[in-house]
C-alpha positions in Angstrom: -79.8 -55.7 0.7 -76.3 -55.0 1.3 -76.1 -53.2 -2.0 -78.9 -51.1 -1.4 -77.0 -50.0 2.2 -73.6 -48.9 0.1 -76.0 -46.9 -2.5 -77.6 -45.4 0.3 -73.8 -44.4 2.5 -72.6 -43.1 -1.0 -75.9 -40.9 -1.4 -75.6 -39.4 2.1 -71.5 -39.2 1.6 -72.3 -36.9 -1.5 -74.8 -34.8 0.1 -72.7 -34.3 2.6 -69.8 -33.0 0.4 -72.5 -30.8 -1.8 -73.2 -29.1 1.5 -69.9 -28.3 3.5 -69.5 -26.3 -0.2 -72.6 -24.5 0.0 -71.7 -23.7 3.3 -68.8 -22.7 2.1 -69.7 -20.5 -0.5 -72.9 -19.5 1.8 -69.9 -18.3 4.4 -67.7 -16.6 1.6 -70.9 -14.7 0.6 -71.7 -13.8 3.9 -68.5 -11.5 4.0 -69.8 -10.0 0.6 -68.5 -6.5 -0.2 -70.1 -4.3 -2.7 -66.7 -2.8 -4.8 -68.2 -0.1 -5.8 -67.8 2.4 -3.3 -64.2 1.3 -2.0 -62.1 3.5 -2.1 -57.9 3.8 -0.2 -58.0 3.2 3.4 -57.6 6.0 5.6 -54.3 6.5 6.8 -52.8 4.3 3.9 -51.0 5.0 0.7 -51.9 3.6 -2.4 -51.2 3.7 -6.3 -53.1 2.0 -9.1 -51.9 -1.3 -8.0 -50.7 -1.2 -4.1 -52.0 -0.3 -0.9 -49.3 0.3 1.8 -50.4 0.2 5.4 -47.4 -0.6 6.6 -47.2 0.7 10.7 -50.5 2.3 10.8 -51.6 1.3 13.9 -54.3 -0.6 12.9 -56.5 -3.5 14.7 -57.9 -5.0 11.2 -57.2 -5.5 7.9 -59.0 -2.7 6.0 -61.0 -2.7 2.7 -59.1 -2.2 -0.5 -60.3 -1.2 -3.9 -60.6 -3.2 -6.9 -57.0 -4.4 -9.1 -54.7 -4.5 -6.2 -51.9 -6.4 -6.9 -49.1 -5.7 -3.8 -50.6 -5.5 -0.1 -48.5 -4.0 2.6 -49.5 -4.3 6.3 -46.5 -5.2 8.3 -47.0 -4.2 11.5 -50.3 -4.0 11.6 -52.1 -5.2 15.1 -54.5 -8.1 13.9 -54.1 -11.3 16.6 -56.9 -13.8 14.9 -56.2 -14.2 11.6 -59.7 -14.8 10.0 -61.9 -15.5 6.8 -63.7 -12.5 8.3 -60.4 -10.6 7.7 -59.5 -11.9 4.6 -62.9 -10.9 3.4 -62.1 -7.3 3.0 -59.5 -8.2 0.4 -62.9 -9.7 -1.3 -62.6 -6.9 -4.4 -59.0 -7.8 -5.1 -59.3 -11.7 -5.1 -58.4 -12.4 -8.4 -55.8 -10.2 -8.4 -53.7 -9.8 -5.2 -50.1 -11.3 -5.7 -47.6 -10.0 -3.0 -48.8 -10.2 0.8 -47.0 -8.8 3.6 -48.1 -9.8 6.8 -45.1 -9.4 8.8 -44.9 -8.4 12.4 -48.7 -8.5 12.9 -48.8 -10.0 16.1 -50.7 -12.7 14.2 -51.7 -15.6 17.2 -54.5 -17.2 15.8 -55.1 -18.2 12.0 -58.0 -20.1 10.7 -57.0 -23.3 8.6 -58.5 -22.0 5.2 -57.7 -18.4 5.5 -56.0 -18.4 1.8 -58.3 -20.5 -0.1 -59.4 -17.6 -2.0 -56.0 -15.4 -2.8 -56.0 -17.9 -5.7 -53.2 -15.7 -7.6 -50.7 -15.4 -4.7 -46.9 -15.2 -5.7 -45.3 -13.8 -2.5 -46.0 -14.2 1.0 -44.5 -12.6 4.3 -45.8 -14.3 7.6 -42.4 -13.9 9.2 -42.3 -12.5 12.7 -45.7 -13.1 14.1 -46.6 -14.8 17.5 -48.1 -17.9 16.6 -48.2 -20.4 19.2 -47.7 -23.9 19.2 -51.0 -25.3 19.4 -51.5 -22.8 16.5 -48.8 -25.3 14.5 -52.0 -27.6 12.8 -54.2 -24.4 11.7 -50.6 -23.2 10.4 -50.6 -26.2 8.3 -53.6 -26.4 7.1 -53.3 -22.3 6.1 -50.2 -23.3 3.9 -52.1 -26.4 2.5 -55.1 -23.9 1.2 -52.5 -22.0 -0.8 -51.9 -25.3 -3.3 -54.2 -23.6 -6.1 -52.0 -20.4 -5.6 -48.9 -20.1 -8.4 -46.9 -19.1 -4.9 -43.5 -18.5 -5.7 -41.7 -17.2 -2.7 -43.0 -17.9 1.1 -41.1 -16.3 4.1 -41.5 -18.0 7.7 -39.0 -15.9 9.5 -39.1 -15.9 13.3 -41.9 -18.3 14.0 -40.0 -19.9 16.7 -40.3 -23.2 14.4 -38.0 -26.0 15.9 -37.9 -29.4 14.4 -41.8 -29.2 12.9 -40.2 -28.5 9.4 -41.8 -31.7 7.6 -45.2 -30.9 9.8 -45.5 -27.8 8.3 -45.3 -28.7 4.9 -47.9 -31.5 5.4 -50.7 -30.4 3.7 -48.4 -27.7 1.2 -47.4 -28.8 -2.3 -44.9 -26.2 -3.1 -44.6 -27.2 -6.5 -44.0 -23.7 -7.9 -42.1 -22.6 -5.1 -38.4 -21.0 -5.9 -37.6 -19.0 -2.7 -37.9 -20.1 0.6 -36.9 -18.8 3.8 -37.1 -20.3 7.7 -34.2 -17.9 9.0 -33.9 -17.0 12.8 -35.8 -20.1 14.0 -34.9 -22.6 16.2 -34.4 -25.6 13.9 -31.8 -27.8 15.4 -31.8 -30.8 12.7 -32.9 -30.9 9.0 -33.4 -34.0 6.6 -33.8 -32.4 3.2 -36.2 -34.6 2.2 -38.6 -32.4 3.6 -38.5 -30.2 0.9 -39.0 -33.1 -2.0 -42.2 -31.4 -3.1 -40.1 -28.6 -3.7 -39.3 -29.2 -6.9 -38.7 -25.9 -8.2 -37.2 -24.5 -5.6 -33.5 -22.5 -6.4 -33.0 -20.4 -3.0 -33.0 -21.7 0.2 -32.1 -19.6 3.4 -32.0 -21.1 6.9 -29.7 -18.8 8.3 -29.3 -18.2 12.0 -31.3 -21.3 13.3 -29.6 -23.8 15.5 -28.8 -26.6 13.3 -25.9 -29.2 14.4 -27.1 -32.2 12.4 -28.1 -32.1 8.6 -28.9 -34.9 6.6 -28.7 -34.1 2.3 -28.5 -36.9 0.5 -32.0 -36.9 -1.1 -30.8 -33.4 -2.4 -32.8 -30.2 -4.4 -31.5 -30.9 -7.6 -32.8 -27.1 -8.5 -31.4 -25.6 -5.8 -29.2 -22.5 -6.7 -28.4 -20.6 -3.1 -28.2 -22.6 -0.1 -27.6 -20.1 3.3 -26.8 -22.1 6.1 -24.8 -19.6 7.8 -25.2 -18.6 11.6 -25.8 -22.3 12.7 -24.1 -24.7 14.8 -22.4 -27.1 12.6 -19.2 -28.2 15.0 -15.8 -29.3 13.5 -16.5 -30.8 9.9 -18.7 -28.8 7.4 -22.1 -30.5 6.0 -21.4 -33.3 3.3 -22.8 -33.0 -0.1 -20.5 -35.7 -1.3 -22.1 -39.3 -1.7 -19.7 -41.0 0.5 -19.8 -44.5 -2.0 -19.8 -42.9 -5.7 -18.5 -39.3 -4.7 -21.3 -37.6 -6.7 -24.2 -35.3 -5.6 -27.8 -34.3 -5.9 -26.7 -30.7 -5.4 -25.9 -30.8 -9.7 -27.1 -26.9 -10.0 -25.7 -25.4 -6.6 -23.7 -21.8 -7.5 -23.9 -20.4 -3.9 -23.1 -21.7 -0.6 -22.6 -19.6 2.8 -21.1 -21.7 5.7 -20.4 -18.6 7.5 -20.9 -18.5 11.6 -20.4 -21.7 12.5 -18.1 -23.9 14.1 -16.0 -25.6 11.4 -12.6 -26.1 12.6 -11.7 -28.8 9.5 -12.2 -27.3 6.3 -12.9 -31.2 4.8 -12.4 -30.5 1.2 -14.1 -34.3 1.0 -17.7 -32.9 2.0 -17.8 -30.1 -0.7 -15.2 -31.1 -3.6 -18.5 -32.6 -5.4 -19.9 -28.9 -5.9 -18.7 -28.4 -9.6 -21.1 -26.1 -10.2 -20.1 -23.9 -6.9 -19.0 -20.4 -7.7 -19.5 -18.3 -4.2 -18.4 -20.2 -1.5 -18.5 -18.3 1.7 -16.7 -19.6 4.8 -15.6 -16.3 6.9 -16.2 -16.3 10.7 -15.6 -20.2 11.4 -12.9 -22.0 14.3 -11.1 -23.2 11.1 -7.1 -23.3 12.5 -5.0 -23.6 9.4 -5.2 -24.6 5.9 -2.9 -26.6 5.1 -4.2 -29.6 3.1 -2.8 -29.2 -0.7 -5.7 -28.5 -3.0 -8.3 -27.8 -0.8 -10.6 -25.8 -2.9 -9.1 -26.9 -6.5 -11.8 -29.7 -7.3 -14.2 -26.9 -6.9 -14.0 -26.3 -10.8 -16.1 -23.5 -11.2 -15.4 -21.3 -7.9 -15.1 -17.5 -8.6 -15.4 -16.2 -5.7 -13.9 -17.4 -2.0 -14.3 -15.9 1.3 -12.4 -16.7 4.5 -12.7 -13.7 6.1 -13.3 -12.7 10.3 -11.4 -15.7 11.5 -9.1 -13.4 13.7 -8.4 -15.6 16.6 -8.0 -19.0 15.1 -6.9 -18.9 11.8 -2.8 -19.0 11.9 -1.9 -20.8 9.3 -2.1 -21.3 5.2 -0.1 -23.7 3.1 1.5 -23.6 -0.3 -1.2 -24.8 -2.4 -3.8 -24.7 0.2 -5.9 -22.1 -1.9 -4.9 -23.3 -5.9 -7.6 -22.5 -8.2 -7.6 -21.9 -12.3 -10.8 -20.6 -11.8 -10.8 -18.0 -8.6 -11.1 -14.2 -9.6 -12.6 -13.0 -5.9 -10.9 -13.6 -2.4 -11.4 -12.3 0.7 -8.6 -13.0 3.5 -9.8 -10.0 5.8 -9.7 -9.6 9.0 -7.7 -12.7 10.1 -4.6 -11.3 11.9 -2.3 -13.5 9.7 0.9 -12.3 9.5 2.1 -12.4 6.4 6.1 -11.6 6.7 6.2 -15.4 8.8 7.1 -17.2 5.8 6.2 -20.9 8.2 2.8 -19.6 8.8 1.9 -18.0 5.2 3.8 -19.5 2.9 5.7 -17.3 0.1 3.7 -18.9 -2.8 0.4 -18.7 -1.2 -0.5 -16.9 -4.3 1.6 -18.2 -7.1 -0.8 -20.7 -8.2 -4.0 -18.0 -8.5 -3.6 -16.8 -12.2 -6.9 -15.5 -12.7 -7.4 -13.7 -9.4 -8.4 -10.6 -10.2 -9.5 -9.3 -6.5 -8.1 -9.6 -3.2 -8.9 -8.2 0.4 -6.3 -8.5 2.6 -7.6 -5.8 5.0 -6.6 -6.0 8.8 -3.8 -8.6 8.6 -0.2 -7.9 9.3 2.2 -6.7 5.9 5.5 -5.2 5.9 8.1 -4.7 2.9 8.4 -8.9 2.8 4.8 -9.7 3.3 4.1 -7.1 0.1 6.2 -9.1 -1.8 4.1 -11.8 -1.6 1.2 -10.0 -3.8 3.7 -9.2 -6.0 2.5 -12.7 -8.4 -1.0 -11.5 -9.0 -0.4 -9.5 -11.9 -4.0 -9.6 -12.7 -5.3 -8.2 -10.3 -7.9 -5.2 -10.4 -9.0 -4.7 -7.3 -6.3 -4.7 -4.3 -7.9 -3.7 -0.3 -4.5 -3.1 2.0 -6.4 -1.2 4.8 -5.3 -1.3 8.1 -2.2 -3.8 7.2 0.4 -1.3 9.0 1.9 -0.4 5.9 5.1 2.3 7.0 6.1 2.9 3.3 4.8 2.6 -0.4 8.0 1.2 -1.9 8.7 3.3 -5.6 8.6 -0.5 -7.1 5.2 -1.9 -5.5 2.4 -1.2 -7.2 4.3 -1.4 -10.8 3.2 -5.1 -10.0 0.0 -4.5 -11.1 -0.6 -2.9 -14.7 -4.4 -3.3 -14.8 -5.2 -2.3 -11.1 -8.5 0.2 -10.9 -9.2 -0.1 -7.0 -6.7 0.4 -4.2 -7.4 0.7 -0.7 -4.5 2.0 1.4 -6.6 3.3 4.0 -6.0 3.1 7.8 -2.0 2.7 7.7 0.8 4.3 9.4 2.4 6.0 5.9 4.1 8.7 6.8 5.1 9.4 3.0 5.3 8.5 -0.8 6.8 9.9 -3.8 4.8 10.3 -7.4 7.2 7.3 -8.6 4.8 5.0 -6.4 2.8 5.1 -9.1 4.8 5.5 -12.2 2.9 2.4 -14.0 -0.4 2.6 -12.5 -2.6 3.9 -15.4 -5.5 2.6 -15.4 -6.5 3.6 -11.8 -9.9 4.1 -10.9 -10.3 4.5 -7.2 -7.8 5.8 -5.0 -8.2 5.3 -1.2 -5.0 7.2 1.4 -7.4 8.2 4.3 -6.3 7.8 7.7 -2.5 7.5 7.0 0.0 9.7 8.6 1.4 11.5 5.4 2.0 15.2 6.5 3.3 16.4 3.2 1.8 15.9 0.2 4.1 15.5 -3.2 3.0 17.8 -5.6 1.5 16.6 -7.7 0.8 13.1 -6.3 0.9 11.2 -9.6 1.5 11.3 -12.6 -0.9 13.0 -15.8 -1.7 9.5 -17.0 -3.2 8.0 -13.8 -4.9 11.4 -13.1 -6.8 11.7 -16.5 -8.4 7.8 -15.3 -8.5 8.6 -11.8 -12.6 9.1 -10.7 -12.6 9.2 -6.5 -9.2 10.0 -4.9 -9.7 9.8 -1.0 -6.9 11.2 1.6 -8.7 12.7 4.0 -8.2 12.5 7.8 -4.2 12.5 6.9 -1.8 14.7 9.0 -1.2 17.9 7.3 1.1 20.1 8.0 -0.2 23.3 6.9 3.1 25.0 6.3 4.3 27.1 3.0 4.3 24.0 1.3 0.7 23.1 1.7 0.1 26.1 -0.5 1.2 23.9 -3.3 -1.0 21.3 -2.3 -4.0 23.8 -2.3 -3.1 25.2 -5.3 -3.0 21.6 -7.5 -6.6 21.1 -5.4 -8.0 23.7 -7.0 -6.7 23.4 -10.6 -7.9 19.9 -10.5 -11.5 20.8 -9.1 -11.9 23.6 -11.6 -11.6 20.4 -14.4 -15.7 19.8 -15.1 -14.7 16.5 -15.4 -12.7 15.8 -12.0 -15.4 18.2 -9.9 -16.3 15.2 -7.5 -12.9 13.4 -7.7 -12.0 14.3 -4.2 -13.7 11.9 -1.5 -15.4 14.0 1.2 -13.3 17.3 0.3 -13.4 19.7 2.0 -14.8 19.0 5.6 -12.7 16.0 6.7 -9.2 17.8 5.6 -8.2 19.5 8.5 -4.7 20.8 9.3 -2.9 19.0 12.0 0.1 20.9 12.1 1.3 23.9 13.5 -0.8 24.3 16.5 -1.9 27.7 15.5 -3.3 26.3 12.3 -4.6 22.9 14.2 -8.4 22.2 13.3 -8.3 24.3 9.9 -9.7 23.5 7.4 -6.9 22.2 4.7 -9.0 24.5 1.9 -9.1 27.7 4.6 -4.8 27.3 6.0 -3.4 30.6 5.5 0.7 30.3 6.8 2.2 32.7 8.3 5.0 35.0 7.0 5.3 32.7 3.7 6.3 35.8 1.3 8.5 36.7 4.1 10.2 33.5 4.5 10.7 33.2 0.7 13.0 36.7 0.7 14.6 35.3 4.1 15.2 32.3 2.4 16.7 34.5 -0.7 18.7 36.5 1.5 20.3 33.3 3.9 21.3 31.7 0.6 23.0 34.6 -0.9 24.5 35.2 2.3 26.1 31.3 2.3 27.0 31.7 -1.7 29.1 34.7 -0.6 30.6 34.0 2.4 31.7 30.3 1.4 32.8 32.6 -2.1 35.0 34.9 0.8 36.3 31.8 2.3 37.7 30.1 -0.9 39.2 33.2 -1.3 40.8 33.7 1.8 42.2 29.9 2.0 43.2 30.5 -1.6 45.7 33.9 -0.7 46.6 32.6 2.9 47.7 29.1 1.4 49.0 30.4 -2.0 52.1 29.1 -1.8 51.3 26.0 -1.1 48.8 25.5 -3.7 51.5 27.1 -6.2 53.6 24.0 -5.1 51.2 21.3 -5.2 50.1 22.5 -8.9 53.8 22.3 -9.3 54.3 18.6 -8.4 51.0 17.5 -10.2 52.5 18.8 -13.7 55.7 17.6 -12.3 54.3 14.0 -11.9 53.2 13.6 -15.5 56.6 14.1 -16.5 58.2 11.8 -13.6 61.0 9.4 -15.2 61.6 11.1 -18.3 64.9 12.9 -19.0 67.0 13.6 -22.6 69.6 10.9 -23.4 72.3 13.7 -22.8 71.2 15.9 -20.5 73.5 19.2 -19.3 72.6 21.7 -16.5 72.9 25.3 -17.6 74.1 26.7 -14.1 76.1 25.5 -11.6 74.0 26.7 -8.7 71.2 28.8 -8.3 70.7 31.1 -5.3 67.6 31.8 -3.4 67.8 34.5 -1.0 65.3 37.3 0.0 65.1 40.3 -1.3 66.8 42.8 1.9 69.1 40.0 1.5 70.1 40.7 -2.3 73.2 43.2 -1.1 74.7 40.5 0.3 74.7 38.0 -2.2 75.4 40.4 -4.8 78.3 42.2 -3.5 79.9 39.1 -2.2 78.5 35.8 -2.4 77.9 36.7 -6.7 81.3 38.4 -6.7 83.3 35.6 -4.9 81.5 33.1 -7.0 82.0 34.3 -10.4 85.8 34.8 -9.3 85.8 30.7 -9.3 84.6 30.8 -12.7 81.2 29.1 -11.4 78.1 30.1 -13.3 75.5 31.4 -11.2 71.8 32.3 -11.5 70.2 35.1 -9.7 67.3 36.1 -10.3 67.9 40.0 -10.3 70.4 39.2 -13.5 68.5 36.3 -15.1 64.6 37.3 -14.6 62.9 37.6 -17.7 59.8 39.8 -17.9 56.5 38.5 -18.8 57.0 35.2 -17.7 55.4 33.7 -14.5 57.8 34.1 -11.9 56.8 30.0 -10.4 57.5 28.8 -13.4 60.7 30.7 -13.6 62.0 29.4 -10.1 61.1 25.6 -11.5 62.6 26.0 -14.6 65.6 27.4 -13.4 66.0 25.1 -9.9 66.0 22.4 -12.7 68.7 23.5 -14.7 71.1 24.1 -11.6 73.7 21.5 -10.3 73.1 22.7 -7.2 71.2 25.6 -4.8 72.6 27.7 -2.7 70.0 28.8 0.3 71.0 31.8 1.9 69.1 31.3 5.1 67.7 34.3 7.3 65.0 36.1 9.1 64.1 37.9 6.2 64.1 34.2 4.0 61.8 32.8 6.3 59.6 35.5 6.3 59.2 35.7 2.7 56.6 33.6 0.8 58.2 33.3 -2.6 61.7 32.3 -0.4 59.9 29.1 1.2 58.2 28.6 -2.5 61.9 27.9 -4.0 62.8 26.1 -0.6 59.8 23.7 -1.3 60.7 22.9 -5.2 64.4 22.5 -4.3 63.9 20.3 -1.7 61.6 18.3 -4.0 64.5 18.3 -6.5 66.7 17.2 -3.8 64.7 13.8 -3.3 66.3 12.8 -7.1 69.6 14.3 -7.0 70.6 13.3 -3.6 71.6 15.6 -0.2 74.5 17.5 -1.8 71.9 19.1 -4.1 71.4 21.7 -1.3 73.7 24.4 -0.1 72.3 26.0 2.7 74.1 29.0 3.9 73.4 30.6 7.4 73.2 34.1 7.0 72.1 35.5 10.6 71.1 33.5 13.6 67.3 32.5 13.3 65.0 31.0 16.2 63.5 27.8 15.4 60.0 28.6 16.0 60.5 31.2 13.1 60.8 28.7 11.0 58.6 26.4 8.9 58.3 22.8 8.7 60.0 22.4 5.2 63.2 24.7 6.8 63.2 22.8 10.4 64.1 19.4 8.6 66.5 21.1 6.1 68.4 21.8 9.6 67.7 18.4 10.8 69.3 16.7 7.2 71.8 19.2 6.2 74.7 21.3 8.3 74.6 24.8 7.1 77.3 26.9 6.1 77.8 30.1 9.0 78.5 33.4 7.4 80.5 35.5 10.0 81.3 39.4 10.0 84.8 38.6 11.0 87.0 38.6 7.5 89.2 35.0 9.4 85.9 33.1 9.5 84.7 34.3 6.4 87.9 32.4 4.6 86.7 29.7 6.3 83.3 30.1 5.0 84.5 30.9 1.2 86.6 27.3 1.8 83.9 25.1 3.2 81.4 26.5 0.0 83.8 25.8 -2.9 84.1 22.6 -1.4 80.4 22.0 -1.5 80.1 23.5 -4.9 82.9 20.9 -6.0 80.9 17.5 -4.5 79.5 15.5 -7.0 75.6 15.3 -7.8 74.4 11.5 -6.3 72.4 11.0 -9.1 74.1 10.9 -12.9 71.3 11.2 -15.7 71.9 8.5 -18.2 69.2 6.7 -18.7 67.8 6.5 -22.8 66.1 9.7 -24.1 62.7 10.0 -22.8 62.2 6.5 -21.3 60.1 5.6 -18.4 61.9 5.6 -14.8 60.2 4.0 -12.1 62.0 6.2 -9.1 60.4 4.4 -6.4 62.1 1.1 -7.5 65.8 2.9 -8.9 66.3 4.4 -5.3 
């Protein structure tokens, strides 16, 4: 009896079955469409294999024809999501791979709406309004999608909060690789919600509210993990088994931390990863970073970012950053400043060898923060902007032998020279915009970099549209007329406008006509021949008014090379020599020569002794030199003649070696004091002269007192050996 009861429950259970598929398939039929006639919906665009619908204002989802493969209608106004809407995709069943349902104001969806989109690959339903009690149809909807190949499901802005394991009751996801639940409201996730997943490489949960994470089942496939825009507080999420130190994240390459709340970069929670190359934490709390090796387990990083940290980030340590493997870092946007050697320290990049490019864009750089780059001599790519660079130091950029992008933009340069780049040659990009350079070197670099050089930008500089911008304009349009350097000029012409003079002030740099340029060039010709010959005029003038005393000073410099030196035997030719002026030469020929040569004294005048052709300074030296004495017959007219205070000069320099009786002055007439010159006040102030009188009693006196001096012995006697060296400072 009881047997025939079970036989009986499993005939009826059968039945049952066989008829919810008939209904079924009695219900799919019922939507029938005859795929003949269909043809593009109105308003939409198609090709052989998409319809796009996308924002057409419609209230339903339209027929499509046959072979359809991608199916646009985001933004489409359908609030029930039905089998009766589906069945209008009927003649593209077995075909239909994308779907994109987005923003469709979807509110109601009926649990099995997808059983029959049995090739599905990708779809949208981000965006949509479905409500909460909605939440078990939404279930059920992904559940009827597990004999679809779907590869890539977007649930974007569906106000999911912690129903992340609900969702995914009924859904396999076996052949899922991309997965996105950004801008929801998730405040904790277990990964262990996504073991199903077993294919799955990209995972983005950006901008939800998580604060608590739990991922130590791990996605052993996963390749991209976004967690950015979340709420994680102080510490970063832990990959790291805290027992063995290993992880279940064995194929993770990407991972974006960005927007949170980190203040500890815990290198304990991440230095697992050793398949990690992009790790992004910009826009954290983080303070400093100051824990020695901090990213250096991380074996396989290339690229680092630790950008937008501008009002807590203050500090980075010696070997804080260390990494063999690091080519790309991004330090932007921090407000570090980088010439405080205690808050970023001077080897911060010494132990990067393979970085190959750095942004170090809005930070703080001067000539000793620069120095700091100056290790990375691999580097490629170098961003400077807005680092309130004054100067480009001649010696900088030399640094960096295989640089090909350089962003100087946004500066306060006020100038370079072409040397700046002297060993730059393989230059690519050039970026001098908004800077404060008024005047262009011409050229600005030299032929090598120019022949690599593709995009040059300086626009938005302050150019001062004088006669030297002309130059500038010129070298423009040489270069622009090369075929090959026709677009090297970054948005030339219309943002290089002339900021100076006023007159030319909102030019264009390509329209700048100066003023009076030809003008100022024959001005300029004219001032500086003027200058040339009246500086010309004034060397002559200083020359003839100060003769003399350039004769003398010639005199005493070939004088000096011969200091010290005399014969063994040396014997003067005259016994004096007299210098007198020429009105005076009646005088001393009539009766000083006359009276003289009466003593048997042998005199030299130079109207008995002058030799033609020879230079008469060189006469007076040669001859002062050979006299035991000089006889200066002192008057108006000697004081007014130039050659007179010539010979009073050299005798006087004379005097210093032979001693005081080496000078005879004699006192022809009265002469007032401020007549005289320098040389011929001190003779007066040394030496008592001899006063010549009309009266023939005083003149005896005269002759007396004149002998007498003729008959005083010289101070100095010459013996010292032929032509040996005399140190006169130390003999007298």
């Amino acid at each position: 009896m009881g047997q025939r009861k079970y036989l009986f429950v499993l005939f009826l259970a059968t039945m049952i079955l066989i008829l919810e598929k008939e209904c079924k398939a009695l219900q799919v039929n019922a939507y029938h469409i005859d795929c003949k006639d269909v043809k593009c919906p109105e308003n939409c665009k198609c090709t052989r294999q998409s319809v796009d619908c996308h924002h057409r204002n419609l209230k339903y989802i339209p027929r499509i024809p046959c072979g359809i493969k991608y199916l646009n209608l985001s933004k489409i106004n359908i609030s029930t999501l039905s089998m009766k809407e589906i069945a209008n995709l009927t003649c593209s069943f077995e075909t239909i791979s994308h779907v994109n349902l987005r923003k469709c104001k979807i509110e109601r969806l009926e649990e099995d709406v997808f059983t029959n989109l049995t090739k599905l690959e990708v779809l949208d339903l981000s965006a949509n309004e479905i409500s909460v009690q909605q939440k078990n149809n939404l279930q059920r909807a992904l559940g009827s999608l597990n004999k679809a190949p779907l590869r890539t499901i977007k649930l974007d802005r569906l106000w999911i909060k912690n129903e992340v394991q609900e969702i995914f009751k009924y859904f396999e996801g076996r052949h899922v690789t991309y997965l996105s639940m950004q801008e929801n409201q998730i405040m904790c996730f277990e990964d262990k919600v996504l073991e199903n997943f077993t294919r799955l490489i990209h995972l983005n949960l950006h901008h939800n509210w998580i604060h608590k994470i739990d991922l130590s089942s791990g996605i052993p496939t996963l390749e991209w993990f976004d967690l950015s825009h979340n709420q994680f507080n102080i510490f970063p999420p832990n990959f790291c088994d805290n027992t063995t130190r290993s992880t279940r994240y064995n194929n993770l390459k990407k991972l974006d931390l960005s927007w949170n709340q980190i203040i500890i970069p815990s290198s304990t929670n991440w230095n697992c990863l050793k398949t990690l190359e992009t790790f992004t934490l910009g826009r954290n709390d983080i303070k400093e970073i100051s824990k020695t090796y901090t990213f250096t387990s991380l074996i396989s990083l290339k690229n680092l970012t630790l950008s937008k940290m501008y009002f807590s980030l203050r500090k980075i340590g010696n070997k804080a950053l260390k990494s063999d493997s690091l080519q790309h870092l991004d330090l932007s946007r921090n407000g570090l400043n980088f010439e405080d050697h205690k808050k970023v320290d001077n080897d911060i990049f010494y132990y990067l060898p393979n970085l190959t490019s750095l942004d170090v864009s809005y930070n703080k750089f001067g000539s000793v923060g620069a120095q700091k780059l100056t290790k990375l001599s691999s580097l490629e790519r170098l961003s400077m902007r807005h680092v309130d660079l004054s100067q480009l130091p001649d010696d900088f950029l030399g640094n960096f032998p295989n640089l090909k992008h350089l962003n100087l933009g946004r500066n306060n340069i006020e100038h370079f020279t072409i040397n700046a780049f002297q060993n730059v040659t393989e230059l690519k990009i050039l970026d001098l915009s908004h800077n404060l350079i008024s005047n262009f070197p011409v050229p600005p670099f030299p032929p090598v970099m120019l022949k690599s050089l593709e995009k040059f930008n300086f626009a938005y500089n302050y150019f001062q549209c004088d006669c030297e911008i002309v130059k500038l304009q010129k070298w423009i349009n040489d270069v622009l007329s090369d075929p090959d350097k026709q677009n090297l000029l970054s948005r030339y012409p219309d943002d290089y406008w002339c900021y100076k003079p006023q007159s030319l002030s909102h030019v264009l740099l390509k329209d700048a006509e100066p003023n009076n340029c030809k003008i100022d060039q024959l001005v300029l010709s004219v001032v500086c021949s003027a200058i040339i010959c009246l500086v010309f005029t004034v060397v002559l003038v200083v020359a003839f008014v100060y003769r003399w005393e350039i004769k003398f000073l010639l005199h005493k410099m070939r004088q000096k090379r011969h200091d010290g030196y005399y014969p063994l035997s040396f014997t003067f030719e005259y016994n004096t020599y007299v210098a007198y002026a020429e009105k005076d030469s009646a005088w001393v020929i009539h009766d000083l020569l006359k009276e003289l040569e009466e003593a048997k004294c042998n005199v030299y005048i130079r109207d008995r002794y002058s030799v033609p052709g020879v230079a008469r300074c060189d006469e007076i030296v040669d001859n002062i030199y050979k006299s035991k004495t000089v006889i200066l017959v002192l008057s108006k007219n000697f004081m007014a003649c130039q050659w007179c205070n010539y010979q009073l000069n050299v005798a006087q320099e004379r005097a210093v070696k032979l001693g005081p009786h080496f000078l005879i002055p004699v006192l022809l007439e009265g002469i007032y004091i401020k007549h005289m010159k320098t040389s011929a006040q001190h003779l007066f102030r040394t030496s008592k002269p001899i006063e010549w009188a009309r009266r023939s009693t005083k003149n005896r006196l005269f002759w007396s007192e004149l002998k007498i001096a003729l008959e005083a012995e010289i101070n100095q006697e010459f013996e010292e050996s032929s032509y040996q060296s005399l140190c006169l400072d130390t003999v007298l």
